[in-house]
C-alpha positions in Angstrom: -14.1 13.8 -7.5 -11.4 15.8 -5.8 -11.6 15.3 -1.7 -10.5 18.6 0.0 -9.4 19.4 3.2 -8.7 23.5 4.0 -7.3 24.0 7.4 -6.9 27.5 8.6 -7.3 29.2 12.5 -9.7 32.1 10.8 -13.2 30.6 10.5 -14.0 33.3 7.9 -10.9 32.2 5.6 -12.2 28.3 5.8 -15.7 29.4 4.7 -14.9 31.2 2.0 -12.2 28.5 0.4 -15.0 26.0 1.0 -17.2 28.4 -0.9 -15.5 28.9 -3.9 -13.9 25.2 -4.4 -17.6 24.3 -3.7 -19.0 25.7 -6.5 -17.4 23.2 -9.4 -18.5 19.7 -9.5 -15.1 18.4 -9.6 -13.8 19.0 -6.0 -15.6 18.1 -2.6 -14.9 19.8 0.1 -15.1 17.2 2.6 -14.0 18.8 5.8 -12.6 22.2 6.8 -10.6 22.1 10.4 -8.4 24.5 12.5 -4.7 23.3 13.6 -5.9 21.8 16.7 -8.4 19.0 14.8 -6.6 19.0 11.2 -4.9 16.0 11.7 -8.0 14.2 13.0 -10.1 15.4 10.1 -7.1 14.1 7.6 -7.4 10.7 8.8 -10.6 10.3 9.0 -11.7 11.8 5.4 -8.4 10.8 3.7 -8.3 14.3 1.2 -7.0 14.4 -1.9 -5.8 17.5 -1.3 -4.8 20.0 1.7 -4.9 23.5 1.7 -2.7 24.2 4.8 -2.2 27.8 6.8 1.3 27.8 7.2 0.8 30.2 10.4 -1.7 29.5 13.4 -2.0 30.1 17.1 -2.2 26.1 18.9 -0.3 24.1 15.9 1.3 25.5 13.2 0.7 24.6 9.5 5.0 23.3 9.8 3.8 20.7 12.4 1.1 19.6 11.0 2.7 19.1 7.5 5.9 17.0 9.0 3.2 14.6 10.5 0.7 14.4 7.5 4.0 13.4 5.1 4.7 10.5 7.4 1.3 9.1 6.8 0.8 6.1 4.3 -0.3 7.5 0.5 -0.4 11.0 1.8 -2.9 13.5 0.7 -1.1 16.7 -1.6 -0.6 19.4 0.8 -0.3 23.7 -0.6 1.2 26.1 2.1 -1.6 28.8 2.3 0.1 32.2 3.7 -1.1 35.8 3.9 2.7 37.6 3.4 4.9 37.4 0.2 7.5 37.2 1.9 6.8 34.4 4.2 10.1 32.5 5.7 8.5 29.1 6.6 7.9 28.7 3.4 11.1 27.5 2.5 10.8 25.0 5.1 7.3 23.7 4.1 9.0 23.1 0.7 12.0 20.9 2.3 9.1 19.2 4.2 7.3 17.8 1.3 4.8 21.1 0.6 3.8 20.6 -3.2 3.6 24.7 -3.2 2.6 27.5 -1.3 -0.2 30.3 -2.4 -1.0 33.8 -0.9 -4.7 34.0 0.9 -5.7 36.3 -1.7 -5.0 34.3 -4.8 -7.5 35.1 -7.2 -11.1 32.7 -6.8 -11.4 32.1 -10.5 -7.4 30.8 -10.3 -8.2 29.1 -6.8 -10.3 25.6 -9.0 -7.1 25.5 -11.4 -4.9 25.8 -8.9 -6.5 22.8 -7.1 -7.2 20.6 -9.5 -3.4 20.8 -10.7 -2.3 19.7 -7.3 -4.5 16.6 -7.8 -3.1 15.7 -10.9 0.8 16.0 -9.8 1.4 19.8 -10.7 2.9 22.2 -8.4 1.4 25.2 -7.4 4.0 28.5 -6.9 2.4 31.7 -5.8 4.2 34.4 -8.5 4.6 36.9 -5.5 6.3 34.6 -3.2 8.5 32.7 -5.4 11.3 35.3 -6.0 12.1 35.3 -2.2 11.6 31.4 -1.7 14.2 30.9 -5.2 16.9 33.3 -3.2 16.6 31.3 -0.2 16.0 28.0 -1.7 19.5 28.7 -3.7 21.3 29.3 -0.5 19.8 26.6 1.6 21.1 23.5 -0.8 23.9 25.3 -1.7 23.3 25.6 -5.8 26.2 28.0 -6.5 24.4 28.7 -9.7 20.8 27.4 -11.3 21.7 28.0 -15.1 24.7 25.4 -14.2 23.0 23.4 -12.5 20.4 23.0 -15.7 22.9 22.9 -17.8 23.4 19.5 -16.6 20.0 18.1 -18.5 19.6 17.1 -21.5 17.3 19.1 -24.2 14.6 16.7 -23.5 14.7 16.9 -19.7 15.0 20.6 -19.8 11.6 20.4 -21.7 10.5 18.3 -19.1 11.6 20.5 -16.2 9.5 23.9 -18.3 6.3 21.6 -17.9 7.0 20.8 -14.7 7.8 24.7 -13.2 3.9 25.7 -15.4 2.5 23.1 -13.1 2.2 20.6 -15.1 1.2 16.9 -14.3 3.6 14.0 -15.7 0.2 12.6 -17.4 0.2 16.2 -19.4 3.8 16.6 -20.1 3.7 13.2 -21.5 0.6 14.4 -24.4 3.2 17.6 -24.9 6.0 16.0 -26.2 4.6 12.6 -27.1 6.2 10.5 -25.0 4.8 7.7 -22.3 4.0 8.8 -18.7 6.6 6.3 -18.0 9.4 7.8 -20.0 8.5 11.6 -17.9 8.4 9.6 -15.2 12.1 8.7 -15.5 12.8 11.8 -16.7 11.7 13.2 -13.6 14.3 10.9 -11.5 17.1 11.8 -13.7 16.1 15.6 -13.2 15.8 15.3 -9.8 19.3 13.3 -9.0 20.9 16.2 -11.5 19.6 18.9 -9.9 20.4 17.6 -6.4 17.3 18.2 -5.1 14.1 16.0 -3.5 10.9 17.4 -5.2 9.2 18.6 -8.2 9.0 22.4 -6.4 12.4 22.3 -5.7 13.1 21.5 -9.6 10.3 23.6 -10.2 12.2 27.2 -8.5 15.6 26.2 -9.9 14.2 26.6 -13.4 12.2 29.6 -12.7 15.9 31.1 -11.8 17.6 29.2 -14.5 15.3 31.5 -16.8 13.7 28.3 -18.3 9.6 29.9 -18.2 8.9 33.5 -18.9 8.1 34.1 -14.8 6.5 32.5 -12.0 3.5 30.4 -12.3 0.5 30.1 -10.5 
């Protein structure tokens, strides 16, 4: 069972997460909250997962996320925003976010989209990403992400592909045969390569790079 958590300021937005994550018997909603009681209702339910607004009046989704990282075995946390074109974004993302999605995002996608944030994926919201992938670039200084993949080897470029569909290292691993281990240190070696902290980090630059067909929800 996956343990939710959706935090949001507009009662009607919470409600109607809680509605359609509800409805499959894999995920249990387990509290819904507004910025002012999220971090109460986080350690006292201890989610799986956290669907986080990245905007709200009291305490912002920003605040919230830079003290739920610090906790011990955090719970995933996805940036929930209503613009594509969202600038905090960039900064949930350098925070520790494990990906952002637009309010809108389709209910029959929401499930997936869920369930692959519990099993390691990343989640990257196709209208946003072009914007955050410009900024991202500029913020660490990548002078160019086809370079900076060309610094992986065939096998971790595979690796990377997976990784920007949302996949988990457990799935990647049944892809190309190899142990969870083995992704698992593929995954480091990506990550030092690339310069960069987290799998949506790694995820964007091979979106640029041209490595998958577009961006991936």
């Amino acid at each position: 069972m996956i343990r939710v958590i959706v935090i949001d300021d507009e009662a009607l937005v919470r409600s109607g997460f809680e509605l359609i994550l509800g409805q499959d018997a894999d995920i249990d909603v387990v509290a819904t909250a507004d910025g002012v009681t999220a971090l109460a209702q986080i350690d006292r339910h201890h989610p799986d997962v956290v669907l986080l607004d990245i905007r709200m009046p009291h305490v912002d989704g920003l605040t919230i996320l830079r003290e739920v990282v610090t906790r011990a075995n955090p719970p995933v946390v996805a940036m929930l925003t209503t613009f594509d074109a969202d600038e905090y974004v960039l900064q949930a993302l350098t925070l520790g976010a494990a990906g952002f999605l637009l309010k809108d995002t389709n209910p029959r996608q929401l499930v997936t989209l869920v369930k692959s944030l519990a099993a390691g994926g990343v989640v990257l919201s196709p209208t946003l990403t072009r914007s955050v992938i410009r900024g991202f670039s500029a913020a660490e200084a990548v002078s160019s992400a086809v370079e900076a993949v060309a610094k992986l080897s065939e096998r971790e470029q595979t690796v990377l592909r997976h990784v920007a569909a949302g996949r988990s290292n457990r799935e990647i691993a049944g892809l190309i045969r190899h142990s969870t281990g083995t992704v698992k240190d593929d995954m480091s070696a990506i990550l030092a390569k690339l310069g960069v902290g987290t799998r949506v980090e790694a995820a964007l630059i091979a979106q640029q790079a041209g490595l998958v067909d577009g961006p991936q929800t």
